[in-house]
C-alpha positions in Angstrom: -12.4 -3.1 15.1 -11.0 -3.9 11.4 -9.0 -5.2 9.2 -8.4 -3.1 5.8 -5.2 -4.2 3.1 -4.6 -3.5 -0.6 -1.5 -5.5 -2.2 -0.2 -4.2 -5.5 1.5 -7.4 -7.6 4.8 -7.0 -9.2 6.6 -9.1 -12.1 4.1 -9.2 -14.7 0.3 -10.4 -15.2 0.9 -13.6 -13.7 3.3 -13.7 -10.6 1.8 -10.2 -9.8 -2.1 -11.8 -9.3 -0.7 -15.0 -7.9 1.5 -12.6 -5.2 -1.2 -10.0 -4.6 -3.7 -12.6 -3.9 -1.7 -14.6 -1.4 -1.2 -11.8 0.4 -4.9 -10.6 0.7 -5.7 -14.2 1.6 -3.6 -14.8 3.8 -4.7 -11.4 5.9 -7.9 -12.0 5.5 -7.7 -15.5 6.6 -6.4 -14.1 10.4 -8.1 -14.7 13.4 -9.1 -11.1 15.2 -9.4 -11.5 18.9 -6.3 -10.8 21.1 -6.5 -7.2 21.1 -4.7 -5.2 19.1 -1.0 -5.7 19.5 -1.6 -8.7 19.2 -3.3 -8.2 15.4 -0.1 -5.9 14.4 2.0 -9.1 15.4 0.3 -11.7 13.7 -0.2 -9.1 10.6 3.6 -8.9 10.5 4.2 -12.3 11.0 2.2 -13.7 8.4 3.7 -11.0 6.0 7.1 -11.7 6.8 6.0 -15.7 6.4 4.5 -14.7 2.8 8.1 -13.4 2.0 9.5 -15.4 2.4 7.4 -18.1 0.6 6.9 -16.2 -2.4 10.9 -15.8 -2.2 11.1 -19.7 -1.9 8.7 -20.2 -4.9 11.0 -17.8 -7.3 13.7 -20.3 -6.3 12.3 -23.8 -6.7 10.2 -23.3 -10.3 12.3 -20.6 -11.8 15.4 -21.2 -14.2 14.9 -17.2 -14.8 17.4 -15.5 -12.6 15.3 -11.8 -13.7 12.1 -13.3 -12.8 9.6 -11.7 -10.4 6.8 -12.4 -8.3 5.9 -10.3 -5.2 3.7 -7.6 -4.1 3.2 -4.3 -2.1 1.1 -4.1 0.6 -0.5 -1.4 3.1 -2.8 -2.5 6.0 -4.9 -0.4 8.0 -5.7 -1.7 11.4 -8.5 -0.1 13.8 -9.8 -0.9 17.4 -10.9 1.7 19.6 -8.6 4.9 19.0 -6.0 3.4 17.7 -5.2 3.5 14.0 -2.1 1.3 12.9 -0.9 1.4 9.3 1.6 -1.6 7.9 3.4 -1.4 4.9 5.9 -2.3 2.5 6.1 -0.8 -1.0 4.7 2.0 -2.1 1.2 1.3 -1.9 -0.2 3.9 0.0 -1.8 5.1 3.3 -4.0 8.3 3.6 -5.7 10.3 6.2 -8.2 13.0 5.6 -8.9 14.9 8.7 -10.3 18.4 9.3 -10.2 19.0 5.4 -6.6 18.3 5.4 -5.3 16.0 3.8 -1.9 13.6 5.1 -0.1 11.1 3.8 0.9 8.4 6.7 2.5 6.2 4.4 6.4 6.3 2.6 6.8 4.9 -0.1 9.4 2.3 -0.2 11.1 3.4 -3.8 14.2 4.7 -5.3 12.5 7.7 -6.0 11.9 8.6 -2.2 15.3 7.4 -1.4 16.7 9.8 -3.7 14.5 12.4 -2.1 15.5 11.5 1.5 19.0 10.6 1.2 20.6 12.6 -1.5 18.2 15.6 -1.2 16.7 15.5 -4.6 13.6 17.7 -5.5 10.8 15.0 -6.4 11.0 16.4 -9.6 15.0 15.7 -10.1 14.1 12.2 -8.3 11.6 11.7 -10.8 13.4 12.2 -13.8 15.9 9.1 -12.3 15.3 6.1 -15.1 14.7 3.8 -12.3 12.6 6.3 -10.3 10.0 3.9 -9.6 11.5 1.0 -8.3 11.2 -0.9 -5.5 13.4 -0.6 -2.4 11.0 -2.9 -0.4 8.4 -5.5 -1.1 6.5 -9.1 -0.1 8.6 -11.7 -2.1 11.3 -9.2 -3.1 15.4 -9.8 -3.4 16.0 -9.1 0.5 13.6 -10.5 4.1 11.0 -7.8 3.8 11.4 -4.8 6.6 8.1 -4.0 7.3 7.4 -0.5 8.5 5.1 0.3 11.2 2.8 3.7 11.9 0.4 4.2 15.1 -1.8 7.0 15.3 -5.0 7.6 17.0 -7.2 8.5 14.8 -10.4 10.9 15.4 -14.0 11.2 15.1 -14.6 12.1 11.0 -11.4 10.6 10.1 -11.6 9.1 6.8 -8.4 6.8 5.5 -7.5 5.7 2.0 -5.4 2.4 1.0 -4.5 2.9 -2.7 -2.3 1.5 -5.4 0.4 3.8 -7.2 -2.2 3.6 -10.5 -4.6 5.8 -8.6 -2.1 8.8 -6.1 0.1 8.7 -9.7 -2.7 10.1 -11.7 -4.0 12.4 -9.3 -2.9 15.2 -7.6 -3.0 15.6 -3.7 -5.8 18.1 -4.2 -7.7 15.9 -6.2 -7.3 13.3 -3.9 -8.6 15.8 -1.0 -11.5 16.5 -3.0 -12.5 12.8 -3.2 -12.2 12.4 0.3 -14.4 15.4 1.4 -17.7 13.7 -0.2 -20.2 12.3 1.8 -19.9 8.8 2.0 -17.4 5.9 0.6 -18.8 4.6 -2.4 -19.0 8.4 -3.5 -15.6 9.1 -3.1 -14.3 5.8 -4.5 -16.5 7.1 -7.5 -15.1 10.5 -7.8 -11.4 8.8 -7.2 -11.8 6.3 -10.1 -13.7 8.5 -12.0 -10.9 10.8 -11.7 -8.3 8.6 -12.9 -10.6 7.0 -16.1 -10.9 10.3 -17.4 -7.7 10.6 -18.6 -4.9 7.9 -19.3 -4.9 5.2 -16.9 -1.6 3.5 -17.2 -1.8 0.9 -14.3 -4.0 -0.8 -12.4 -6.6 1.1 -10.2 -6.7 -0.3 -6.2 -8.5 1.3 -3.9 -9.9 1.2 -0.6 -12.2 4.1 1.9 -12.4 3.5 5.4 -14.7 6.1 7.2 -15.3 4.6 10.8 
């Protein structure tokens, strides 16, 4: 049984670390008894209350009408079999099984929109000038829709929460690679490792879960 979240803040230095820690917080402040349907529901209530706080907090002490303070977010849930990922944004889910690599999550984005709905390559999405913006978040313009993925999940399973500032600067075999090292702290190392090599132009969030 456990409880695994990364939350990615949005709308600068400030109201991203205020958001992103709320939401960490607030998860990690959850009771875990009750089974597991029970943890999705009080994961996705408490997200959806977080919402619409930080939405209430943009309103009350902010004469900006551009100004911005929300967060991604991606849980991983565990008990037994059972593997439930919750997300919103496009922080991201991974699964490394059988020396395959899969990616549970979608990222909520314009540039996977584009992709989806007007059957862009990734690299004509890409090229968009507001590729990278969000179509969902905690604290964003609109009630958060959180989505909701349930797998069960094997023996040698290992998962990966991460940021866009780490999957951005590394390919999927690169990721792969990470994930086929022996234990966590070796693959976190290889993954950041990875990344500080070159240009890291974000932050770097990261989280291995090998049960």
């Amino acid at each position: 049984m456990g409880c695994w979240a990364v939350a990615d803040g949005m709308g600068g230095h400030r109201a991203g670390d205020v958001a992103s820690q709320w939401v960490v917080d607030s998860l990690a402040s959850l009771p875990s008894g009750g089974g597991l349907d029970a943890r999705i529901k009080r994961v996705c209530l408490c997200l959806q209350w977080l919402d619409r706080r930080l939405r209430q907090e943009i309103t009350v002490t902010s004469s900006n009408v551009d100004c911005t303070m929300g967060s991604t977010v991606v849980v991983l849930l565990l008990e037994g079999d059972r593997a439930v990922c919750i997300w919103a944004g496009d922080s991201r889910c991974y699964l490394w099984r059988e020396r395959t690599l899969y990616q549970l999550s979608r990222d909520h984005s314009l540039q996977e929109q584009l992709i989806v709905e007007q059957q862009l390559s990734p690299a004509q999405a890409r090229a968009h000038p507001a590729a990278n913006a969000l179509t969902r978040a905690i604290g964003a313009d609109e009630p958060v829709a959180l989505e909701v993925l349930e797998l069960t999940h094997n023996p040698g399973d290992v998962f990966l929460l991460c940021s866009d500032g780490l999957y951005q600067a590394l390919s999927h075999a690169e990721l792969g690679q990470a994930l086929s090292l022996a234990t966590p702290e070796s693959m976190l190392d290889r993954l950041f490792d990875g990344v500080l090599r070159g240009e890291a132009r974000d932050n770097l969030t990261a989280v291995v879960i090998k049960p």
